[in-house]
C-alpha positions in Angstrom: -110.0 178.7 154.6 -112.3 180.4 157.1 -112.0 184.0 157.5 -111.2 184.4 161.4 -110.9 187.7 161.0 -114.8 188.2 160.2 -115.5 185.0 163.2 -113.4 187.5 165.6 -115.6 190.7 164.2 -118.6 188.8 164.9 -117.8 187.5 168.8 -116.9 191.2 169.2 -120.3 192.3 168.4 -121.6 189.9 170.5 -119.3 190.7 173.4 -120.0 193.9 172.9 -124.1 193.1 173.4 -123.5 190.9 176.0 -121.4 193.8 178.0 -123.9 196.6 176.9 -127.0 194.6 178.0 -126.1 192.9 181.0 -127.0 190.1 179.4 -126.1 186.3 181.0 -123.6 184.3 179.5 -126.2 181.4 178.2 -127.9 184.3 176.7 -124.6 185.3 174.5 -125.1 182.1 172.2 -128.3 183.5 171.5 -126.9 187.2 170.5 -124.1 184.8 168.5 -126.1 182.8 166.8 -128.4 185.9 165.8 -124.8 187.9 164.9 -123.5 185.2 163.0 -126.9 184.5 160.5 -126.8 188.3 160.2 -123.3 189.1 159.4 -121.6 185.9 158.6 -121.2 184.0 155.4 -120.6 180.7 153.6 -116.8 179.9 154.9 -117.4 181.6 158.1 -116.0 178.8 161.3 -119.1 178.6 163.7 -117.2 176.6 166.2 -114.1 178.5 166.3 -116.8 181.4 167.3 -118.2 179.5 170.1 -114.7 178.4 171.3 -113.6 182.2 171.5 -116.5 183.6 172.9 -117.5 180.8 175.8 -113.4 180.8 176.1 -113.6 184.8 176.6 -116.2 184.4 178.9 -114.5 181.9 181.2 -111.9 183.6 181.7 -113.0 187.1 182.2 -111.8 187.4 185.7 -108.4 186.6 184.9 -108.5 188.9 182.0 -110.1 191.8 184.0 -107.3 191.8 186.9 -104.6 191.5 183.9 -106.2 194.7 182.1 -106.1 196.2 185.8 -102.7 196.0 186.0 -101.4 196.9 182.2 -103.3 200.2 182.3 -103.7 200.9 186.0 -105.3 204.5 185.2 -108.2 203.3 183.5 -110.6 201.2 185.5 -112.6 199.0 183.8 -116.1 200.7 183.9 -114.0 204.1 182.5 -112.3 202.0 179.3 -115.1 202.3 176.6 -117.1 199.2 176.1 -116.3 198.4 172.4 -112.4 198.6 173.4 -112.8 196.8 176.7 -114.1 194.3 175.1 -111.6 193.8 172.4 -109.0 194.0 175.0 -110.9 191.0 176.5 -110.8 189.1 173.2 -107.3 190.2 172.3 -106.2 188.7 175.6 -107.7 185.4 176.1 -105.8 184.7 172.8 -102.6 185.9 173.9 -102.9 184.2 177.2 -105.2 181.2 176.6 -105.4 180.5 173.2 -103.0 177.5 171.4 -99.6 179.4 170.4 -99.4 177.0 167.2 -102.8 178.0 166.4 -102.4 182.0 167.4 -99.5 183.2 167.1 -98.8 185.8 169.9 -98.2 188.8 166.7 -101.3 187.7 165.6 -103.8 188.0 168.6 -102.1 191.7 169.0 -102.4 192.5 165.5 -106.0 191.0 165.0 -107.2 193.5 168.2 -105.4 196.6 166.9 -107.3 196.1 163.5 -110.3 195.5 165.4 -109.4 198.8 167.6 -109.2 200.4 164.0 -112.7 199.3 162.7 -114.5 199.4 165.6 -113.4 201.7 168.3 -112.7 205.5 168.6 -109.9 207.4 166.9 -107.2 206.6 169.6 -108.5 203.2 170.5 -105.9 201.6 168.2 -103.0 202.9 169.9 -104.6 202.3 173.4 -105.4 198.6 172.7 -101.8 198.4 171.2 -100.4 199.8 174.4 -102.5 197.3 176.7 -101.5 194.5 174.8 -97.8 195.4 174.2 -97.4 195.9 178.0 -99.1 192.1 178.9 -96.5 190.8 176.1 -93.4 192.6 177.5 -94.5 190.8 181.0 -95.4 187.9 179.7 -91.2 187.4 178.3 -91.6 187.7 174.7 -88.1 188.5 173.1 -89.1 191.9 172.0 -90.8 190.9 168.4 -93.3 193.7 168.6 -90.1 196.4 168.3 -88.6 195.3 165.0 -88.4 198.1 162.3 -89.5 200.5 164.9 -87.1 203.4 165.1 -85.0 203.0 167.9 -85.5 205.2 171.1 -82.9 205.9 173.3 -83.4 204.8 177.3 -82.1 208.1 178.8 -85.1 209.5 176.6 -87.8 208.0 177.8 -89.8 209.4 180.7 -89.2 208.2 184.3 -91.9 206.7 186.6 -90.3 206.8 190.1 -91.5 203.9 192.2 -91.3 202.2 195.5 -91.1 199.0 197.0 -90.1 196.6 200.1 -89.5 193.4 201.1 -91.9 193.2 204.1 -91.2 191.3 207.2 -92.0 190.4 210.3 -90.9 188.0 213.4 -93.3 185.3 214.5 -92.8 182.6 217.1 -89.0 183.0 216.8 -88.6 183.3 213.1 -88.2 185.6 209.8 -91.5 185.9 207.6 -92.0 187.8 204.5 -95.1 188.8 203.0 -95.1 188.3 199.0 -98.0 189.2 196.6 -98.8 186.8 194.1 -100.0 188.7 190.6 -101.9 186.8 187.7 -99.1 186.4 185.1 -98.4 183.7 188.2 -95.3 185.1 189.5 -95.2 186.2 193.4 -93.3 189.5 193.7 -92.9 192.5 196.1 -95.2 195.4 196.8 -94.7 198.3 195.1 -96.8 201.8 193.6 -95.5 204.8 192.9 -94.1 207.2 194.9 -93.5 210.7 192.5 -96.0 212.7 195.6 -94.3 211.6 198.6 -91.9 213.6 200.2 -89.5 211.3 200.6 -89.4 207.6 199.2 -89.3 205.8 203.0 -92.9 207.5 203.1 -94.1 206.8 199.5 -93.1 202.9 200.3 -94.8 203.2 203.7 -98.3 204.8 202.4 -97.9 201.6 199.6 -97.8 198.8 202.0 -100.7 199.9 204.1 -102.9 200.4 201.0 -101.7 197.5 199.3 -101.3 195.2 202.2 -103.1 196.8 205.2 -100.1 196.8 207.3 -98.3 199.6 209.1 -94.7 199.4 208.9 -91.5 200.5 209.7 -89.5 201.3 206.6 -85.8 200.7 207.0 -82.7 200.5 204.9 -82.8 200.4 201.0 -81.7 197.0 199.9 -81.6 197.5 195.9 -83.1 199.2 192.7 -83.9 198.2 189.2 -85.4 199.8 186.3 -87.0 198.8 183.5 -88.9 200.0 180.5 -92.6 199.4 179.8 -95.6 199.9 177.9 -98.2 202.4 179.2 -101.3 203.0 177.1 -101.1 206.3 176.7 -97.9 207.5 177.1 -95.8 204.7 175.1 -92.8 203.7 176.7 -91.3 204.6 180.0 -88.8 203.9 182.3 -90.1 202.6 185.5 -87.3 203.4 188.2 -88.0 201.4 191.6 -86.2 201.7 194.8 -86.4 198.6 197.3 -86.4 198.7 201.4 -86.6 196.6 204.1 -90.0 197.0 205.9 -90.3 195.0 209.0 -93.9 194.9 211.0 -96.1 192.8 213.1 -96.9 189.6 211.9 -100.8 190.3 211.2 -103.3 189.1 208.6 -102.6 190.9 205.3 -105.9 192.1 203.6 -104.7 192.6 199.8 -106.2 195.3 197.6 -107.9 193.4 194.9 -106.3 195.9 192.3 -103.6 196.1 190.0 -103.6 192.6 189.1 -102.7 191.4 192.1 -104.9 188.0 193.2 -103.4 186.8 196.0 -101.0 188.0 199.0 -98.9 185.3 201.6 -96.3 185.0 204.4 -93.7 183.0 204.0 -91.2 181.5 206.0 -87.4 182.3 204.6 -86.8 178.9 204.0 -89.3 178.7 201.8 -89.2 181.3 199.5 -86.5 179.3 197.4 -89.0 177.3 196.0 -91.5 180.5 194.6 -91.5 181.4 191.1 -90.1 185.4 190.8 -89.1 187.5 188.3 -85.9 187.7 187.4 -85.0 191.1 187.8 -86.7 190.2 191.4 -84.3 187.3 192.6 -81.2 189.6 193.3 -83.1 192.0 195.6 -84.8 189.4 197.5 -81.5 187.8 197.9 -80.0 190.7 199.6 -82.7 191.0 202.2 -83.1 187.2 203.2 -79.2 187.7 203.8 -79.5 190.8 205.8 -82.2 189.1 208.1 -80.1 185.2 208.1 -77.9 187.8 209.3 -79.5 189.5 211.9 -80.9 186.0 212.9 -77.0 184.5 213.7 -76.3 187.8 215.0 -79.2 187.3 217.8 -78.6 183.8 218.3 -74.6 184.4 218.9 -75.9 187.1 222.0 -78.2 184.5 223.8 
């Protein structure tokens, strides 16, 4: 059998070129093609090589705005080249590649053992972090925690967060304005809050940088917390408190960060059909009620 471990090595080193020189994607078969006479050998699988690497490189701007969001304290241009670039390979084949063919375990472990050869001393665990984070959002059952020892929630450190479910009233309706992020899910706006002096102001300074809307932040509707992967400091508790925001109905003008790719209003009848999160559904709930609420409550005056 071929040894895919020394095919991924090898479109490594070429990503790694490719990243280092500027050079154009035509110009990558070249560096692979050079790579693989210089490195390869007899069972190596050329066009599993090609697949991964013109695969990588087609979907680099997906993969970019999902690394974005997964480690949101490392822009891309700070992550060193050698591990952004096996973050970019581990994650095509977690996201894009054949699950029969590529297990997800596999594309995770196959980029930590890459981290191991070819990055720094902590470019293992960082890799490992990225990649664990993207699989918890992604809705894997957990596999990457068996025979790890168990930590205990309470002793995990908190992230406090904030978030709303943004509204406005145009031409005699409710709208909400939803951002869309690229595991495909639309969802709420939300950032963290842990300098504000109180959370109605955290929330506030998050939908005008994230949205480019000034609002009015109003009651809390709801709160969840869950536990995630950061790259550097392992697993924490995320702990995120939901409002109702209402504001003018405007354009929104999204901040390309974060892994956010898109941003929307929508109508309230229409949200029903939009693909959330789960942990997202009950809290959205709650405020389309308050405002179908509101709504009978101003129709039963006139």
């Amino acid at each position: 059998m071929a040894n895919r471990h020394l095919a991924r090595s090898i479109v490594l080193q070429t990503l790694f070129e490719w990243d280092t020189t500027h050079a154009s994607d035509a110009d990558s078969v070249v560096i692979l093609t050079r790579n693989v006479t210089e490195f390869g050998g007899g069972d190596i699988d050329q066009p599993f090589m090609e697949h991964l690497l013109t695969g990588v490189l087609a979907k680099k701007e997906d993969i970019d705005l999902v690394i974005e969001k997964a480690a949101p304290e490392w822009p891309l241009e700070r992550i060193a080249p050698i591990d952004r670039n096996i973050l970019r390979l581990g994650l095509y084949e977690l996201l894009f590649a054949d699950r029969s063919q590529v297990p997800a375990k596999v594309a995770i472990n196959e980029a930590i053992e890459l981290a191991k050869t070819f990055g720094g001393d902590s470019s293992g665990r960082f890799v490992n972090g990225v990649l664990g984070a993207v699989y918890k959002e992604l809705g894997e059952p957990g596999k990457d925690d068996r025979g790890e020892k168990k930590i205990r929630r309470e002793d995990l450190p908190v992230e406090k967060m904030g978030g709303a479910i943004v509204y406005a009233k145009h031409d005699g309706q409710y709208y909400l304005a939803l951002v869309h992020d690229v595991f495909g899910r639309w969802t709420l706006s939300k950032g963290h809050i842990e300098q504000d002096t109180t959370p109605q102001i955290g929330v506030a300074r998050v939908i005008k940088e994230e949205l480019g809307l000034i609002a009015t932040v109003e009651n809390q509707v709801g709160e969840n917390e869950y536990i995630a992967s950061h790259p550097e400091k392992g697993k924490v508790r995320k702990h995120v408190w939901f409002f109702l925001a209402s504001c003018s109905f405007e354009p929104l003008t999204l901040k390309k960060s974060g892994g956010l790719d898109d941003a929307k209003w929508f109508r309230l009848q229409d949200i029903i059909d939009l693909n959330f999160y789960d942990d997202m559904l009950p809290i959205v709930t709650v405020a389309v009620q308050k405002l179908l609420d509101h709504a009978s409550g101003e129709r039963a005056k006139v």
